[in-house]
C-alpha positions as CSV (number, residue, x, y, z in Angstrom):
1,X,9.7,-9.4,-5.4
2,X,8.9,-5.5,-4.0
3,X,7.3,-3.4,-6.7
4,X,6.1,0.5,-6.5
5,X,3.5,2.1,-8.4
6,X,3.2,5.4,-9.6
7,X,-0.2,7.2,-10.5
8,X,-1.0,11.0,-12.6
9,X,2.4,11.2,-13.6
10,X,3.3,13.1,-16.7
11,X,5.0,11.2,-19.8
12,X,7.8,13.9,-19.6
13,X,8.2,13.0,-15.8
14,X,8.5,9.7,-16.0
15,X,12.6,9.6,-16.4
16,X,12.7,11.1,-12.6
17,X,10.9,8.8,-11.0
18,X,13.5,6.6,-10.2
19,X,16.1,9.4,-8.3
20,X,13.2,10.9,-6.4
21,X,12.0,7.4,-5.1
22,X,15.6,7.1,-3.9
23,X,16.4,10.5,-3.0
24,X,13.2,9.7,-0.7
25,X,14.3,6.8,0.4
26,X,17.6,8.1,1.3
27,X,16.0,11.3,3.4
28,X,13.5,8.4,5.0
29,X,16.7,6.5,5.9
30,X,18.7,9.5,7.4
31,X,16.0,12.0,9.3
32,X,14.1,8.8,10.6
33,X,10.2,8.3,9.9
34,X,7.5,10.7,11.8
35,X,5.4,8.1,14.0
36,X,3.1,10.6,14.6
37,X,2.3,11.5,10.9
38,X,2.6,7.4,10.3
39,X,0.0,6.0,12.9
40,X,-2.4,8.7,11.3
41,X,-1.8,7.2,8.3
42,X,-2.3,3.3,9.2
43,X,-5.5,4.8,11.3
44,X,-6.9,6.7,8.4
45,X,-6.3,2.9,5.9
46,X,-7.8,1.0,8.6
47,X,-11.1,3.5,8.9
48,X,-10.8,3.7,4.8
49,X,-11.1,-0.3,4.8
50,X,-13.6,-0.5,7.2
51,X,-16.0,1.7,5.9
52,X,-15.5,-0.3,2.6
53,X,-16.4,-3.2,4.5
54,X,-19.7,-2.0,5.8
55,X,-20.7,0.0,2.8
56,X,-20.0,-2.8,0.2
57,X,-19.2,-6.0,1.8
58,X,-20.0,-8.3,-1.8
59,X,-16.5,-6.3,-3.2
60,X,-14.1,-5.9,-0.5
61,X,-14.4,-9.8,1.2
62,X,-13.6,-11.1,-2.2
63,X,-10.8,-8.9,-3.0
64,X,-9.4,-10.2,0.4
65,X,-9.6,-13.6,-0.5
66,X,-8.4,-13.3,-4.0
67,X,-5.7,-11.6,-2.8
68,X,-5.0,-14.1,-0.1
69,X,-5.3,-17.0,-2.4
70,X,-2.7,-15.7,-5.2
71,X,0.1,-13.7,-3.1
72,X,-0.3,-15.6,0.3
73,X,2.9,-17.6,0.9
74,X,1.2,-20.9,2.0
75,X,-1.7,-22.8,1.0
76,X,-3.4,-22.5,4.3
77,X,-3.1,-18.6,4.3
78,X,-6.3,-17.7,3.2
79,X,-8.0,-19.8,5.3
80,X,-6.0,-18.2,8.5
């Protein structure tokens, strides 16, 4: 099951979503995905998650776990 989530869109925008998710996904699938643009994207997460790590470890090791624990696909997956 593959969900996407939308946020700051306007009531009156809401019946669009759907086509431009797909006319996105259709450009994504046709011109190709910029690697460039996509590693400084995964860099700037990992920093992001990092830095949330240092600053407040008490909130971002439990979210981990949590998460872990109810989406993992095994029981031993939060312990790996």
């Amino acid at each position: 099951f593959q969900y996407a989530c939308f946020e700051a869109v306007q009531v009156e925008e809401m019946d669009g979503i759907k086509g431009r998710l797909l006319d996105t996904l259709n450009r994504i699938c046709t011109d190709g995905v910029d690697m460039d643009r996509m590693a400084s994207v995964i860099r700037r997460y990992h920093v992001k998650h990092l830095n949330a790590l240092e600053d407040s470890p008490h909130e971002t090791l439990p979210y981990y776990c949590i998460s872990a624990f109810l989406f993992g696909e095994e029981s031993g997956d939060c312990q790996k």
